[in-house]
Each structure stands twice: as C-alpha cells, then as structure tokens.
C-alpha positions as CSV (number, residue, x, y, z in Angstrom):
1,X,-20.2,-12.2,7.7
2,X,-19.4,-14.2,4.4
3,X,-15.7,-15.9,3.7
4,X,-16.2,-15.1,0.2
5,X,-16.3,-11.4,0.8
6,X,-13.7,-11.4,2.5
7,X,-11.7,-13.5,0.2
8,X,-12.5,-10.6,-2.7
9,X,-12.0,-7.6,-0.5
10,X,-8.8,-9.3,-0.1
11,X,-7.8,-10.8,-3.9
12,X,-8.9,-7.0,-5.3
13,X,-6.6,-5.6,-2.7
14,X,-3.4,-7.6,-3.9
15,X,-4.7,-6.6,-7.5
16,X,-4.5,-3.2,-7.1
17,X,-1.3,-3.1,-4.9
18,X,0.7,-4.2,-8.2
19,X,-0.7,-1.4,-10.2
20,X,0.3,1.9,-8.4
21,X,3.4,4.0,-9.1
22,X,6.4,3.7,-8.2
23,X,9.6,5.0,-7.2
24,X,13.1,4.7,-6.0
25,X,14.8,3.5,-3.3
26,X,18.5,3.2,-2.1
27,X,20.4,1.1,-0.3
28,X,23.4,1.4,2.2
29,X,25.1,-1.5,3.9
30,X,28.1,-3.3,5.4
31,X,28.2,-6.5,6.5
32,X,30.5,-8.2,8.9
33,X,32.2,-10.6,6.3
34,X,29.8,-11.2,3.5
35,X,27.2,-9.9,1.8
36,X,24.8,-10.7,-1.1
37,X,21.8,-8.9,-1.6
38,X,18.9,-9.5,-3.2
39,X,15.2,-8.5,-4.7
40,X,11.9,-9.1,-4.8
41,X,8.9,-7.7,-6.9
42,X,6.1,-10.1,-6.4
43,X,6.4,-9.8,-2.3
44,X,8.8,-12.5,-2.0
45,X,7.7,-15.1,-4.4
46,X,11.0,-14.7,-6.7
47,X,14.2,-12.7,-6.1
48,X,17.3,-11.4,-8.2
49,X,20.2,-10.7,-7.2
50,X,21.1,-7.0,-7.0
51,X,24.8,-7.3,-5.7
52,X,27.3,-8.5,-3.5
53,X,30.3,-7.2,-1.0
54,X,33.3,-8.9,1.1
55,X,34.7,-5.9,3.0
56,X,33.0,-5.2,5.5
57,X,34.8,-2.1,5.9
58,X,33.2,-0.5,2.7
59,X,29.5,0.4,2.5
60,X,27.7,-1.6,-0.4
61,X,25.2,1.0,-2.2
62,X,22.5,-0.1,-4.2
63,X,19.5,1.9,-6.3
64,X,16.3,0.1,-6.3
65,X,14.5,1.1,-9.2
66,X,10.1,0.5,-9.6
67,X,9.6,0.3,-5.8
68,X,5.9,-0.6,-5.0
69,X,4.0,-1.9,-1.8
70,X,5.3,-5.7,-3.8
71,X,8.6,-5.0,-3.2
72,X,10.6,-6.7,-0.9
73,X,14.9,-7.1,0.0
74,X,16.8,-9.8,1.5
75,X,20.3,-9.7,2.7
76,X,22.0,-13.2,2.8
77,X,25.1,-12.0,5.4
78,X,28.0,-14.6,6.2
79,X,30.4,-14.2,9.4
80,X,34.0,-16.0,8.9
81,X,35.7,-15.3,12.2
82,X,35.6,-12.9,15.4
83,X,32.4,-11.5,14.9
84,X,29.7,-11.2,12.6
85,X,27.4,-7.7,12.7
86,X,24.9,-6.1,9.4
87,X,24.3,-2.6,9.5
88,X,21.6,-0.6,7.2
89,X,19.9,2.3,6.1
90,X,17.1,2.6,3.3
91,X,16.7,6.1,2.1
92,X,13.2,6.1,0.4
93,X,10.7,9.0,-0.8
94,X,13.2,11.5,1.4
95,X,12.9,9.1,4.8
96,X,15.3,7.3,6.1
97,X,14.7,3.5,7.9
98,X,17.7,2.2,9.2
99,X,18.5,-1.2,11.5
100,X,16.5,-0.5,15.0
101,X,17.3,-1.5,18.4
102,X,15.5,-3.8,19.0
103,X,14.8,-4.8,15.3
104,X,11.1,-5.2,15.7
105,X,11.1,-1.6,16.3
106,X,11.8,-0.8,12.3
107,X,11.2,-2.4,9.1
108,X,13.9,-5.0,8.8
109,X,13.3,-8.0,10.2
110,X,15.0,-11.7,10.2
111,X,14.3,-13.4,7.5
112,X,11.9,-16.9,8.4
113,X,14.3,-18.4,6.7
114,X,17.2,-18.2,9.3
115,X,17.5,-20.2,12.4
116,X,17.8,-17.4,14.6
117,X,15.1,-15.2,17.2
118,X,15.0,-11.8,17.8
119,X,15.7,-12.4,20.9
120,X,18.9,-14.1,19.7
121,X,20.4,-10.5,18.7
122,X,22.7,-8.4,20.1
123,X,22.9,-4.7,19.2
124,X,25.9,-2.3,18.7
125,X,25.6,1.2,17.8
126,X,27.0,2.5,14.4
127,X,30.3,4.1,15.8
128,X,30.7,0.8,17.8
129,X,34.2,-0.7,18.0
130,X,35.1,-2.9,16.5
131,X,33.5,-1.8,13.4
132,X,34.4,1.9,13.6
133,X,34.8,2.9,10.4
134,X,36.8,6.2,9.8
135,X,35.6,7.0,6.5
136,X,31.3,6.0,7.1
137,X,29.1,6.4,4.1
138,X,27.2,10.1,4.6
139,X,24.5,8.1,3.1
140,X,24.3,5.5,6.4
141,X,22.3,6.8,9.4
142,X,23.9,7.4,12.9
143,X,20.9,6.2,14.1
144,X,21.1,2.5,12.4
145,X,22.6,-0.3,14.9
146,X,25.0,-2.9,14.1
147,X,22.8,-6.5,14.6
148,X,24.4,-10.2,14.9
149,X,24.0,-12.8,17.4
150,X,26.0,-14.7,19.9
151,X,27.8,-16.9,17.7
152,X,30.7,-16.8,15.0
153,X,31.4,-18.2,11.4
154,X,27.6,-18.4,10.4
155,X,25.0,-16.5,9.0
156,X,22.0,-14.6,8.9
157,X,19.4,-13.2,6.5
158,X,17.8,-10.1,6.6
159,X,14.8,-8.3,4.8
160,X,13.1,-5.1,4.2
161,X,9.5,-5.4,3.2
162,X,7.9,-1.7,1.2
163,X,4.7,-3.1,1.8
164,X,3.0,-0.7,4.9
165,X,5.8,2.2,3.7
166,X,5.4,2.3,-0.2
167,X,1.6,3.5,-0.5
168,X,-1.8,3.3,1.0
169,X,-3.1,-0.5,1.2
170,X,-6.9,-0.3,-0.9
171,X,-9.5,-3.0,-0.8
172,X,-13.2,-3.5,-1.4
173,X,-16.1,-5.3,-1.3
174,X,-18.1,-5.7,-4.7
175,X,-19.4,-9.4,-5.1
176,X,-22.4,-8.8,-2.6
177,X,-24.3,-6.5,-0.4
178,X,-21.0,-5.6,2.2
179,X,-23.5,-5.3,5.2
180,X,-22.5,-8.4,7.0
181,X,-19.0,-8.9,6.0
182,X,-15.9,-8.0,7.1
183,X,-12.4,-6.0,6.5
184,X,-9.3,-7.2,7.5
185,X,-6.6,-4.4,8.3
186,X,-2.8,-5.6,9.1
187,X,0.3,-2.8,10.0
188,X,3.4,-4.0,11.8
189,X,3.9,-0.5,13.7
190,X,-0.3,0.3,13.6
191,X,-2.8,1.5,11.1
192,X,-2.5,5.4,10.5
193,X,-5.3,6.8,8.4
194,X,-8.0,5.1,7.1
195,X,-10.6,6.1,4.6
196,X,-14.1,4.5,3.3
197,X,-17.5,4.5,1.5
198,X,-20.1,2.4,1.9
199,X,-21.9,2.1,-1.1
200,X,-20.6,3.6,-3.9
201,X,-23.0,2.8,-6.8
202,X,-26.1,4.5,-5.0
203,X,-27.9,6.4,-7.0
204,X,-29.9,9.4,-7.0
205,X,-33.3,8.1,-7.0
206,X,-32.7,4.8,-4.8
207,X,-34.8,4.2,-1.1
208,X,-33.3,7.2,0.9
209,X,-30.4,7.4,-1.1
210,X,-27.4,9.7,-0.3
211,X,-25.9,9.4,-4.0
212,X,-22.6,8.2,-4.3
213,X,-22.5,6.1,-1.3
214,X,-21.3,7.5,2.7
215,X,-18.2,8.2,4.4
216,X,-17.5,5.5,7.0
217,X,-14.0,7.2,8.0
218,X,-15.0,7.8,11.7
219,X,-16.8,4.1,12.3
220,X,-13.6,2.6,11.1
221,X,-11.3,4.9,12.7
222,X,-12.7,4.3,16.4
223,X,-12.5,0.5,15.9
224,X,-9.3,0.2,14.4
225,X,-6.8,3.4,14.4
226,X,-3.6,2.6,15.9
227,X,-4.1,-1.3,16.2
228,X,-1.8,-3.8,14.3
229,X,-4.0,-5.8,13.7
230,X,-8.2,-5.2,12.6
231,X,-11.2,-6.7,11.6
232,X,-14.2,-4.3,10.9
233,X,-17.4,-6.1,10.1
234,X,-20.3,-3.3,8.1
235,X,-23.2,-3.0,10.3
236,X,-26.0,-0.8,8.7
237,X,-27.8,-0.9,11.8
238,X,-24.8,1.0,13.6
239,X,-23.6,2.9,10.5
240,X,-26.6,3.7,8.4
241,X,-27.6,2.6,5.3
242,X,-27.1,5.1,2.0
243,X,-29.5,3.9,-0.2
244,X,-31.6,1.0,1.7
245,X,-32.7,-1.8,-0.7
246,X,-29.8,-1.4,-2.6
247,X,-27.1,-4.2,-2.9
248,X,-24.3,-1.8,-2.3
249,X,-20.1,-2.0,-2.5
250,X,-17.6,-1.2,0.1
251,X,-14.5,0.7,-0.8
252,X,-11.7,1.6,1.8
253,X,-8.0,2.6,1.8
254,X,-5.5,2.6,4.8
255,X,-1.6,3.7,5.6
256,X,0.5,2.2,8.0
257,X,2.3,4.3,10.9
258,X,5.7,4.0,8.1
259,X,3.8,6.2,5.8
260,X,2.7,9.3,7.4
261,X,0.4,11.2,5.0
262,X,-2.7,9.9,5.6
263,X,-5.4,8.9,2.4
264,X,-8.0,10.7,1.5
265,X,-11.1,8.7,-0.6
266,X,-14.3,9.4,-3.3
267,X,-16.7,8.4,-5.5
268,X,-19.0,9.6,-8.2
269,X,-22.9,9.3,-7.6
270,X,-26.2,10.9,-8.9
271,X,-25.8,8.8,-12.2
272,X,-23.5,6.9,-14.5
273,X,-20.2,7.8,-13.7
274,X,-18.9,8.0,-17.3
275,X,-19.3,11.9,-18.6
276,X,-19.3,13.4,-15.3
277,X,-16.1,14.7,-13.2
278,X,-14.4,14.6,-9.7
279,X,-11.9,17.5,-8.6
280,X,-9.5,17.0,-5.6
281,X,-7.4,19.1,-4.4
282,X,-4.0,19.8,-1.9
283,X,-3.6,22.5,0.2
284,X,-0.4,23.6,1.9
285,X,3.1,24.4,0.6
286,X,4.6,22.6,-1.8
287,X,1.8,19.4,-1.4
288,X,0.9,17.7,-4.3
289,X,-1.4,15.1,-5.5
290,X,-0.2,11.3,-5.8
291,X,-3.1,8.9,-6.5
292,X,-2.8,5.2,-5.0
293,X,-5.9,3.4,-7.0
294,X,-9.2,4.2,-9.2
295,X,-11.6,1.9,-9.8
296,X,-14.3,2.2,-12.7
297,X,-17.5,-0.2,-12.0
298,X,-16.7,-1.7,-8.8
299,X,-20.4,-2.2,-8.2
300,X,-20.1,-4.6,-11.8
301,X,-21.4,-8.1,-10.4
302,X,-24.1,-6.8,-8.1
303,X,-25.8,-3.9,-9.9
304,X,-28.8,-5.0,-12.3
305,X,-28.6,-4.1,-16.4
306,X,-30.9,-1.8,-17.0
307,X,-30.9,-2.5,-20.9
308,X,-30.2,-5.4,-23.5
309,X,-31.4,-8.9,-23.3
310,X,-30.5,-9.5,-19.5
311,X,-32.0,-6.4,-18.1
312,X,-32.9,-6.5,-14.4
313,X,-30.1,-9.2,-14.0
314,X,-26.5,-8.6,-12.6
315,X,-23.9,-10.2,-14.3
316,X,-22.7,-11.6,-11.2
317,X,-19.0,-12.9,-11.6
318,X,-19.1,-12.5,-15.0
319,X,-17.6,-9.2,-14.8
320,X,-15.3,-7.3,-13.5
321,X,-14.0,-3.8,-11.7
322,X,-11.8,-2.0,-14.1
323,X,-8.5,-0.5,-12.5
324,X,-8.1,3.0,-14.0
325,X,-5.1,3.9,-11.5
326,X,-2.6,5.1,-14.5
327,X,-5.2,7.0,-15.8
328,X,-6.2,9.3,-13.3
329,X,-2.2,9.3,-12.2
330,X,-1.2,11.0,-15.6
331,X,-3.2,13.5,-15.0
332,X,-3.1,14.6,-11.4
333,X,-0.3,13.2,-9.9
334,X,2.2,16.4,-9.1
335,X,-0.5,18.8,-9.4
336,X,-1.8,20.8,-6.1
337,X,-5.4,20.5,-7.7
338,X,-7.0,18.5,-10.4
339,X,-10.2,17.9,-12.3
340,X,-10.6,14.9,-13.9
341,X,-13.3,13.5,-16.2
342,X,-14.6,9.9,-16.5
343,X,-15.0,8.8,-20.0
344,X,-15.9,5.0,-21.3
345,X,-14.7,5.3,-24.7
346,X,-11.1,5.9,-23.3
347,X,-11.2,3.7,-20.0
348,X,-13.5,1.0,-21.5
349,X,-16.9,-0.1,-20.1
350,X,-16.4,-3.1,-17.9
351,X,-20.3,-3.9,-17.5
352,X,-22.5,-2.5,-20.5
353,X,-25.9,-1.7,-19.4
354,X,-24.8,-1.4,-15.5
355,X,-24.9,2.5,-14.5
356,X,-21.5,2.1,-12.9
357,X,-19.8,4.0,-9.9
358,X,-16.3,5.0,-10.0
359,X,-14.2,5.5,-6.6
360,X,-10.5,6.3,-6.1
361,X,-8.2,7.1,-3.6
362,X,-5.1,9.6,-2.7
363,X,-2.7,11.0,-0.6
364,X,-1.4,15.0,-0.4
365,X,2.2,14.5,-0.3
366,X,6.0,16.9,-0.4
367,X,6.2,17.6,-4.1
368,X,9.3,15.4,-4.2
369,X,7.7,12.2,-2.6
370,X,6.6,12.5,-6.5
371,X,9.0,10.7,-8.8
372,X,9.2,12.2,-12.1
373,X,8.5,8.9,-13.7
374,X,5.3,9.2,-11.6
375,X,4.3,12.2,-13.6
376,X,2.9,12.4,-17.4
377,X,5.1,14.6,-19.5
C-alpha cells in the first residue's frame, strides 16, 4: 500500500465531486427565537448568508439553488428566554430529511463549532407544546423533532451536509499500478452500492487480458457494504489480475444509505477509446438515466506512448485524466437508454500518443430526481 495512491484516489475524488449536476433543494424551519441561515458551496470552506427569521412561530422557507455533494447549510439559532427549540425539514430530489430523534439518526448534526454534545439535547415532537403551531407549514414533516438543550438565552448551530445524499461519491487510482494500495470509503448511516474496475486501460492484446479492465463489485461489496467506515486494499492475488504485466488504474463509485439508487459503472477496452461507443440503459417505469462522472484517459501517467519522440515512456505526472462528466450528461441524462460516442476532437486528448481508456459512472433514477437544468435542451 502506497500513501501517494491513496492521496490521488482521494484529490481526484474531490475533483470530480465539484463537477456533477445539480439540483434543488428547499428549506423549512422555525427556530425558537432567532434564526439566520446560511450556505456553503465548497463543503464548508465559505458561506453566504441565505436568510434570516425572529418568529419563531412562522416557518422560514428557503430554495437552495445548484445543490451538489459540496454543498453544505448551517443554521446559527439564538434562544432569548423560556426555551430555545429548531425544528427542520429538507425536501430534496422528492425526499424528505427532517430533524431526527436522536440527531445522529439523520443528516443534521451540531455544528463543531458550538459548545454543545449530542448528548446535551433534548427532543420534542413537532406538535409539541409549547411550540404548537396552529397554522404548520404543509411543507414541514410531522416526522421532524423539535431539538434544544437544557439551558436558556444561548445558542446553537446547526448543519446539513449533501454530501453522502446528493450523488454517488467516485474515486480512482491512476498514478501507479493500484495492486497494493488502498480505497478509503466514509458514509455516516453506511455504504449502499458500490461499483468498480480494476484496470481500465487493458487492452486487447495485453498478458491474459480481459479488455477493458474487471468488475470488482462483489470483492468490494463483501468487505465493505453496510459499514461506515472502509478501507479496501487491491489484491490481485485474491481478485485476479485483467491483463498481468500491465500497470493498470482503479476506478470505483459508491452511495451512501441517504441515496438509495445504487451506481452502476463502465469502461471502454479492446482499443483507444476515442471512435468507439458505450450504450447504457434503464429499465423500469419511468427510470431514467442521471450520470455522476466520466473520465477520458484515467490511465494518462502510467500507460507508455506508443508514438512521437518519447515512445515507450509514460508521461508520468505530466498529464492528466480529463473529466468529461457534462459531456456525456447532455446527452443521456433523462433518457431511459443512451448511446454515446467517444470523440477526441470534441473532448480533447489529454495524453497524445497514450491509447487511452475511458470509464464513467451512473445511477437509474425517478424521472423527476432529473432537474431540467440537468437535461440538454
């Protein structure tokens, strides 16, 4: 296992994760005196405020426009008297994730930045007294709970992080030969699906090759499904090897237990990915296509030129994977099937002379988990 591997699968991951559509999500709140609420797009890093509400009585509702797995909200909440309480539901992608009892049993959590525990809390339900509110926003869930602590005329921040809800989490290896190093997989509530291929870029004519790299689903799977926490190190030895004497890429994609559909993941093999074509396809009513990431030459810095003046070489570091997620999301996202076509002259070549793989990953969703912004017209 190498650091540095690990260190890329985890930089491309990030990379990637600020590149895939997004959508909208609303906010309903009240807040027991005082509330300002905020937003991040850069996971926390800086925030704007979106708006801000003194009676507690009425429901502050927001829209949170370009919601992606970087996406983040805070609620700064203020208590001036009797008793302080914050009450929420996000409506997102036609699901609902509301303020849990306990609170580690959703997605909103105390912010790091307030002096209080979890164990601090106290719960009410929605209906609760004293907060009964005759005229409750049809947009706030019965099933959300009122949360404060013990104490009076302070405050407390809260935040909702999109991050294991928004879209699949995708990741790789590319710098090296992946046998030896090691995936790390996080989810709050567990990982869901998960989805991989180990090596990529092998070719139709390598060492006992099995072009276009193999499925590692199952491997991956049995180690790690359901866990919050993972750390799957590529064995050959227990997995196989696709195209031995090959320096070969790892590419995987995973969903946490928030986001329900699963991933599904390919690549393109035999040859040089650009001319040739990938179809995929979703069966069911009413479940379209919504793409979460393609990559053009992930295998860049570890598959030899095989022309010009450095032929035989790799260009190592000197180049890099092309993200060609927009791309292939104009045209199939919405669609129940969809071929699509690799070309260089429109993506651009990331590594001339490298005959480059080309992987990408999806998810087979409700037709209107698909924004229409998330469609080409």
């Amino acid at each position: 296992m190498t650091t540095r591997g690990i260190a890329l699968a985890t930089v491309l991951c990030s990379f990637l994760l600020d590149v895939t559509q997004s959508a909208t999500a609303y906010s309903t709140s009240n807040a027991d005196n005082i509330q300002t609420v905020y937003v991040s797009y850069d996971s926390g890093d800086t925030w704007a405020q979106l708006g801000d509400n003194s009676d507690w009585t009425v429901a502050l509702e927001l829209e949170i426009e370009g919601v992606n797995a970087a996406t983040r909200l805070r609620y700064v909440v203020a208590d001036v008297g009797v008793i302080g309480g914050f009450i929420a539901t996000i409506t997102y992608r036609g699901e609902e994730y509301v303020t849990t009892n306990p609170i580690g049993a959703g997605y909103f959590e105390v912010s790091k930045d307030s002096d209080v525990s979890d164990d601090d809390l106290v719960y009410h339900e929605a209906s609760s007294s004293p907060w009964y509110i005759l005229a409750k926003n049809e947009l706030m869930s019965d099933d959300a709970y009122w949360i404060w602590d013990a104490n009076i005329n302070n405050a407390i921040t809260f935040e909702f992080d999109f991050e294991e809800i928004a879209q699949p989490v995708t990741g790789a290896i590319y710098d090296e030969e992946a046998d030896g190093d090691t995936v790390s997989m996080t989810c709050k509530h567990g990982i869901n699906g998960i989805a991989a291929i180990y090596g990529a870029n092998c070719r139709k004519g390598d060492q006992g090759s099995l072009p276009g790299g193999e499925r590692q689903d199952g491997p991956m799977k049995e180690e790690c499904y359901g866990k919050t926490s993972c750390d799957y190190t590529i064995d050959h030895t227990e997995i196989g090897d696709p195209c031995s004497g090959t320096v070969k890429d790892f590419y995987y994609a995973y969903t946490c237990t928030g986001n329900k559909y699963g991933v599904n993941v390919g690549s393109l093999g035999i040859s040089e990915a650009s001319g040739q074509s990938f179809t995929i396809s979703c069966e069911g009513d009413d479940m379209v296509i919504k793409v979460a990431d393609a990559i053009y030459g992930l295998n860049c810095q570890i598959t030899p030129r095989v022309c010009g003046a450095y032929s035989g070489l790799a260009y190592g570091t000197s180049a890099s994977p092309l993200d060609v997620t927009s791309y292939v999301q104009d045209e199939c996202n919405g669609e129940s099937s969809c071929t699509y076509t690799v070309s260089a002259s429109i993506l651009g070549d990331p590594c001339v002379c490298v005959v480059k793989d080309f992987v990408y990953a999806y998810q087979c969703v409700p037709s209107d988990m698909v924004d229409d912004d998330d469609i080409e017209a």
